[in-house]
N, C-alpha and C positions, 0 to 999 in steps of 0.2 A: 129731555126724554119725551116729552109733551109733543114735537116735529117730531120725531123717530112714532111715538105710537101712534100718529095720527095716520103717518106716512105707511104704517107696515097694518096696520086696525089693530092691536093690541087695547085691549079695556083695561079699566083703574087696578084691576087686581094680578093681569097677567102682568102688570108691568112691575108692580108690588113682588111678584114672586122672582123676576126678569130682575131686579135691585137685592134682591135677597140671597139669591144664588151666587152672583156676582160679587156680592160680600163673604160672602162665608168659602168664596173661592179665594177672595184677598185675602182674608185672614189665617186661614189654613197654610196658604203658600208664607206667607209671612210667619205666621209658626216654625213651617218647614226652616226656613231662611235662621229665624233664630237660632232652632234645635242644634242645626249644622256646626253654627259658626260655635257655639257653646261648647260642642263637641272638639271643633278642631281646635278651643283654646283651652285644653288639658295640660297640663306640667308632666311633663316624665320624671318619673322619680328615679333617683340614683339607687344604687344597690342597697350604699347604707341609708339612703331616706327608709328603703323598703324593709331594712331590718331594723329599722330604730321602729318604724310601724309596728312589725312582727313581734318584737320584745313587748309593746306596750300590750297588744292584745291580749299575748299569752300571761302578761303580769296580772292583769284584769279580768282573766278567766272571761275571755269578751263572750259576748252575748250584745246581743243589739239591744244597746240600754234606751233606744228611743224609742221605742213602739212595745215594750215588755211593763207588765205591771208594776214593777218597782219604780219606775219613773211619777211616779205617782207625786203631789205637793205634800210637804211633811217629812219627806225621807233627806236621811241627812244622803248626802249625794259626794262621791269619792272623786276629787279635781283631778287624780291620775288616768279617769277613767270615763267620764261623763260625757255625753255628747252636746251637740250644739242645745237641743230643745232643753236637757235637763238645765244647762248653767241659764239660758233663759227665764227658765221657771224659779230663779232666784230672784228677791228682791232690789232693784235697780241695776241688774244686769239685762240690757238688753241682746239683737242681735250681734252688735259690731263688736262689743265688748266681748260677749262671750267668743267670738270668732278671732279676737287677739288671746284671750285665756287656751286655745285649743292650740295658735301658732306658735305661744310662747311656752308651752308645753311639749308642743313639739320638738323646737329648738334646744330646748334643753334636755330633754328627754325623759320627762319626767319632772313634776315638784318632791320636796324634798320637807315639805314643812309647808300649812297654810300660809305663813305672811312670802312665801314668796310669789302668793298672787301680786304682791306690791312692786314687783315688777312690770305687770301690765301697764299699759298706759290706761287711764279711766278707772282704776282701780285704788284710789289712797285710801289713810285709815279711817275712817268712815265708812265707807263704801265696805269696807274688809270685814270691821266690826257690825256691821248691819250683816255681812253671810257667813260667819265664823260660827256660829253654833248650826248651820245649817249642810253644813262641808264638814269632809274630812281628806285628812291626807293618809292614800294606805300607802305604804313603800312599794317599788314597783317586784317583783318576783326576778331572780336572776336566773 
């Protein structure tokens, strides 16, 4: 850069601004590039994926339980119904963990009883008995 600003007269701080723009032009386009591809790697859901969805919402009276004040730490939190951040906000449930609790609820369509979180992987009795007073399971609405 040092032969470019000597060659063109650029000073220390246009050349400073001349590195800046051209980052923040990399980054942006690299954003974009990301955004795209994240997008075009969506799942189509099947009819019934979309009604096994529509049943759980309507069972859980949905409301966006991640951004509403009930999300709050202390509240016992319903495993039929909780989103990613609340099973988070449990005691050694992290991201991945609670992102298999959401897939294996999926799949099933509903829990049926607390200990069938012990079907998760990452989930035994310890782990279960450390969030069991913390959870509940409501039945899902037919």
């Amino acid at each position: 850069m040092s032969r470019i600003g000597r060659q063109w007269g650029f000073t220390p701080g246009e050349k400073r601004a001349i590195l800046f723009v051209c980052t923040a032009l990399l980054i942006g386009y690299g954003y974009l590039l990301y955004r795209n591809q994240a997008v075009s790697e969506t799942i189509p859901l099947s009819h019934q994926d979309s009604l096994a969805i529509a049943a759980i919402r309507d069972a859980c009276d949905w409301h966006n339980p991640e951004n509403s004040a009930e999300s709050s730490p202390g509240r016992i939190i319903d495993i039929n119904c909780a989103g990613q951040v609340q099973f988070e906000k449990l005691p050694g449930i992290g991201p991945v963990i609670a992102a298999r609790i959401i897939e294996e609820r999926s799949r099933r369509g509903g829990f049926e009883k607390i200990d069938d979180l012990l079907e998760v992987k990452g989930i035994g009795p310890k782990r279960l008995n450390a969030i069991r007073k913390m959870v509940e399971c409501q039945p899902l609405k037919d």
